[in-house]
C-alpha positions as CSV (number, residue, x, y, z in Angstrom):
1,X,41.7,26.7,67.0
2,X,43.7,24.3,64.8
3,X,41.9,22.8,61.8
4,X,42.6,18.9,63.4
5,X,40.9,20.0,65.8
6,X,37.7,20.3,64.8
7,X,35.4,17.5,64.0
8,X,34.4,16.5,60.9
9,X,31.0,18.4,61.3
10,X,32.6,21.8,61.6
11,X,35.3,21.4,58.9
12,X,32.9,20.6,56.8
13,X,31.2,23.3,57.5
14,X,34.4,26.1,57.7
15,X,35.3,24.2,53.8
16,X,31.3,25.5,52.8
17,X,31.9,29.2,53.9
18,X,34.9,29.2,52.4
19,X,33.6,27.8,49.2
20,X,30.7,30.6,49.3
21,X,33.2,33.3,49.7
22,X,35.1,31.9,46.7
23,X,31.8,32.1,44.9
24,X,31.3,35.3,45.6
25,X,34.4,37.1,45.2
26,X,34.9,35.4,41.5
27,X,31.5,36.3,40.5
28,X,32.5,39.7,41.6
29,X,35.1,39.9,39.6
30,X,33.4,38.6,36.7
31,X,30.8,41.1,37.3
32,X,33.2,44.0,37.1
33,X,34.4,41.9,33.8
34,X,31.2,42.1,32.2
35,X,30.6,46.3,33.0
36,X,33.7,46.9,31.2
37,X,33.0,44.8,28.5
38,X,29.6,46.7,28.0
39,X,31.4,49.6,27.8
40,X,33.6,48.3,25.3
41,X,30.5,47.4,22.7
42,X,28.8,50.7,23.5
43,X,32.1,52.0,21.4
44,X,30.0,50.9,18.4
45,X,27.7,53.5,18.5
46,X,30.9,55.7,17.7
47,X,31.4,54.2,14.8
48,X,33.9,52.0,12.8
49,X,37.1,54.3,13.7
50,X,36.1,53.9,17.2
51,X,35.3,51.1,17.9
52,X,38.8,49.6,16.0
53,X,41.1,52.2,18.2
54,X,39.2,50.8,20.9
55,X,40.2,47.2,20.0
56,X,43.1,48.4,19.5
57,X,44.5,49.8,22.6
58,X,43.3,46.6,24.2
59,X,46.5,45.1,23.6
60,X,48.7,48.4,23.8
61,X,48.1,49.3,27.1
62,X,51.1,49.9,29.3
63,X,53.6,49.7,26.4
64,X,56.5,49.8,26.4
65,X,56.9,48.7,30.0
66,X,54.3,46.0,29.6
67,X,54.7,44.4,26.2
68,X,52.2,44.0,23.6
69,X,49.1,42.2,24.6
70,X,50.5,42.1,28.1
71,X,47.3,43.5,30.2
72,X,45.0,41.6,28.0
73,X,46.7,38.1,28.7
74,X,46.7,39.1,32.6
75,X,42.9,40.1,32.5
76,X,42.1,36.7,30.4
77,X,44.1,34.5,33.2
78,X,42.1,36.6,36.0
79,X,39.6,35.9,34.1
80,X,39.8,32.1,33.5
81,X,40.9,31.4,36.6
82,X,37.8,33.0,38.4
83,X,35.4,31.0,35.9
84,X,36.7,27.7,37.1
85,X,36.9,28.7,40.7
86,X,33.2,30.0,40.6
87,X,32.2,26.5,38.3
88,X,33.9,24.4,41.0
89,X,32.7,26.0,44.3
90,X,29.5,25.8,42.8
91,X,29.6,21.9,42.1
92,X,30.8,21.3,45.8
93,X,28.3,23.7,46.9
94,X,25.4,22.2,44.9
95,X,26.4,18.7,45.8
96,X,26.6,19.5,49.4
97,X,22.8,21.3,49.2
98,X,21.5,17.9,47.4
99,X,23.4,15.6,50.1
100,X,21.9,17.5,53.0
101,X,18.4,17.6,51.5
102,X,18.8,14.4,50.1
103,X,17.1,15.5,46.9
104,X,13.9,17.1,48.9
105,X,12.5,20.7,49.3
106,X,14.4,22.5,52.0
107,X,11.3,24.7,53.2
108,X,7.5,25.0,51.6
109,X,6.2,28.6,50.9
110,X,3.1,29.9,49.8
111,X,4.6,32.5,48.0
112,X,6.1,30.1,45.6
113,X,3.6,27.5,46.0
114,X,4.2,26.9,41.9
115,X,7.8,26.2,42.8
116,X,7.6,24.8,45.8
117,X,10.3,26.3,47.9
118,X,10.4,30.0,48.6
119,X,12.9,30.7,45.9
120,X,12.9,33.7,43.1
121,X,12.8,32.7,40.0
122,X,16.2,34.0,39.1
123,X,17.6,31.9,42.0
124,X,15.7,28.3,40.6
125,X,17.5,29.4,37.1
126,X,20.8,30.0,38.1
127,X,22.3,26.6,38.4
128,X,20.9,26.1,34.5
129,X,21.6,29.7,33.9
130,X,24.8,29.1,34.2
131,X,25.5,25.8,32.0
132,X,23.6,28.2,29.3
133,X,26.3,31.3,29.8
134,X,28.9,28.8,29.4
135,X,27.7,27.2,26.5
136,X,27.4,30.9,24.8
137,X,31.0,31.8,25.9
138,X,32.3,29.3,24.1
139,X,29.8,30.3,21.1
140,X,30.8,33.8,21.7
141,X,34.8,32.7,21.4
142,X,34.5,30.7,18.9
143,X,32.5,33.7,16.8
144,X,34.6,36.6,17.6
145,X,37.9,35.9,19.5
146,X,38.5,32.6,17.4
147,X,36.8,33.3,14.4
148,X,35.9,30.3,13.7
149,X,32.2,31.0,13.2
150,X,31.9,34.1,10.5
151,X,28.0,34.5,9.8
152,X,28.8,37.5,8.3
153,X,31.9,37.2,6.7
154,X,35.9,38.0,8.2
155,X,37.2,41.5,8.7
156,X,37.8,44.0,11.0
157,X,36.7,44.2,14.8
158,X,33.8,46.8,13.5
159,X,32.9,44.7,10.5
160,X,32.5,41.6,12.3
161,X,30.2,42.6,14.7
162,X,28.1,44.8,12.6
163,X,28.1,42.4,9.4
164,X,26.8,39.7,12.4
165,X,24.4,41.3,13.8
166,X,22.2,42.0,10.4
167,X,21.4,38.4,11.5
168,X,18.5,38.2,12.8
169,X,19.3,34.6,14.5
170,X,22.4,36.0,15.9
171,X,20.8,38.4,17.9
172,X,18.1,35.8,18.7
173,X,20.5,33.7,20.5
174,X,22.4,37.1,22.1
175,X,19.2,38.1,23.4
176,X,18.6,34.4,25.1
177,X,22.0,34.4,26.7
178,X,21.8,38.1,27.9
179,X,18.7,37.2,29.5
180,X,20.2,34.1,31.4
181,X,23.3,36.2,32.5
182,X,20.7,39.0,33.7
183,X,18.5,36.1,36.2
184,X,21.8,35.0,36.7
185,X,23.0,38.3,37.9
186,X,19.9,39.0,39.9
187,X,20.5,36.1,42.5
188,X,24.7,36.4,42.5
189,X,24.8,39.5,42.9
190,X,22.4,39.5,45.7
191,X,23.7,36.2,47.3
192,X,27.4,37.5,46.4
193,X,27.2,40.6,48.9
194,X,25.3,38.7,51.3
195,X,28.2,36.1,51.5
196,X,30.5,38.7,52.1
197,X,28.7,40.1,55.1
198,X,26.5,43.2,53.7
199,X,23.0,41.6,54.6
200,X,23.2,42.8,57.7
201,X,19.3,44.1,58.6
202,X,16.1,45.0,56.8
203,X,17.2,48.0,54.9
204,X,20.4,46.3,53.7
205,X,18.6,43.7,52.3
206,X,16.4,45.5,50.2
207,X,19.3,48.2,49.1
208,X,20.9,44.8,48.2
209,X,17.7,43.8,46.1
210,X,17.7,47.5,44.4
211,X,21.5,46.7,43.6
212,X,21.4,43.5,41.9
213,X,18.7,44.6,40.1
214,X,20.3,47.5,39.3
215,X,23.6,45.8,37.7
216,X,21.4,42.8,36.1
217,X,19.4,45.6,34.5
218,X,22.1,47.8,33.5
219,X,24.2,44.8,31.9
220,X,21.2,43.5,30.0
221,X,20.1,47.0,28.5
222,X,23.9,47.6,27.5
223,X,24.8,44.5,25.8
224,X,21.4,44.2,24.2
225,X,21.6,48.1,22.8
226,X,24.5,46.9,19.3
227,X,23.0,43.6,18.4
228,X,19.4,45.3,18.2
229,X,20.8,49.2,16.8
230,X,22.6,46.7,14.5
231,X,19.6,44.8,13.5
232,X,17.3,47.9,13.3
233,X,19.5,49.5,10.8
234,X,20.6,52.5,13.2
235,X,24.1,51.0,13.0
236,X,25.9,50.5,9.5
C-alpha cells in the first residue's frame, strides 16, 4: 500500500516502528562497540608494552591498502552516526509516549506500586541514564582522546590511564557512569531484541532477560576491572 495512502493515524504509527527499529539496531551496534572496547582495556592487565602495541595497531589495521588511521576513522563515523540516530529516535519516541499519555501513567501495577507504572528500574533510568553516558563521553574524550583533561599527567597510552586511575575520584566518577551504562544496557538490550522480533513467547522472553543481563553484567565487570586493579595497586 502506498504511504499517501494511509491516514495520518497509521503513518504515524509506521514512522514509530520505524523509529524503534532505528533505536534498536544503533544501540546494537553500540553495544558490539562497547565489548570491543572492553577488550581493548583488559590489554592493561598485560602490561605497558601491551597495551601500547595494542593502541597501536588501532590505527594500522589494513595498511597499506587502507591508509593510516583508516579503520579507526570508519568505526568513529559508524560510531557517531549511530549515537545521534539512537539520541534522535529517542526524542521523537519519548515525545510521542508523553503526547499520547499526555504526561500520565500509562498502566498502574502493584509490583511497582513505588513507581507507579509497572516498569524496572533500569527501564525508569534510561531516559536520564542516557543524558549521564553522554555527559561522561564527552568527559571521557576530553580525558583521553583529546587530552585536554590530564589528572595524572601526559604520556603514553599506558601511562595515561594508569597514572589516572591512582585517582581515587577518577574511578569514582568511572564507577557512576559504568553503572548508568549497565541499567542502561539492561532495558536496551532487552527492548532492542524485542523490537527486532525475538520476544516471541514465554521462554524467549526470559532467555531475553538472561541476555541483557548477561551483556549489562559482563560490560560493567570488564570496564570496572583497570580503574579498580589500578587503584588497588595490582596495576603499576
Amino acid at each position: 500500500m502506498a504511504t499517501t495512502t494511509l491516514t495520518p493515524r497509521a503513518r504515524a504509527m509506521r514512522s514509530t516502528v520505524l523509529m524503534k527499529a532505528v533505536m534498536a539496531v544503533s544501540g546494537l551496534i553500540m553495544v558490539g562497540y562497547l565489548l570491543v572496547h572492553m577488550y581493548g582495556n583488559l590489554m592493561v592487565f598485560g602490561g605497558a608494552a601491551a597495551f601500547n602495541d595494542y593502541a597501536a595497531h588501532l590505527r594500522t589495521i589494513g595498511e597499506p591498502m587502507i591508509p593510516y588511521g583508516g579503520v579507526l576513522w570508519v568505526v568513529r563515523i559508524v560510531l557517531l552516526v549511530s549515537v545521534v540516530a539512537h539520541i534522535a529516535s529517542a526524542v521523537v519516541l519519548t515525545r510521542r509516549s508523553h503526547h499520547a499519555t499526555r504526561g500520565g501513567k500509562r498502566y498502574q501495577s502493584k509490583r511497582a506500586r513505588a513507581l507507579g507504572v509497572q516498569r524496572t528500574f533500569a527501564s525508569f533510568t534510561v531516559r536520564w541514564g542516557g543524558v549521564t553516558i553522554l555527559l561522561y563521553v564527552i568527559f571521557h574524550l576530553l580525558h583521553l582522546t583529546w587530552k585536554v583533561i590530564n589528572p595524572g599527567g601526559a604520556g603514553d597510552p599506558y601511562g595515561r590511564v594508569v597514572n589516572s586511575f591512582q585517582h581515587w575520584w577518577m574511578v569514582l566518577i568511572y564507577l557512576v557512569a559504568l553503572v548508568m551504562v549497565a541499567l542502561h544496557l539492561r532495558h536496551g538490550v532487552w527492548s532492542g531484541l524485542t523490537t527486532l522480533g525475538l520476544n516471541t513467547s514465554a521462554t524467549a522472553r526470559r532467555n531475553l532477560n538472561v541476555i541483557a543481563i548477561a551483556v549489562a553484567g559482563v560490560i560493567l565487570i570488564g570496564f570496572l576491572l583497570p580503574p579498580f586493579a589500578i587503584l588497588l595497586g595490582l596495576v603499576k
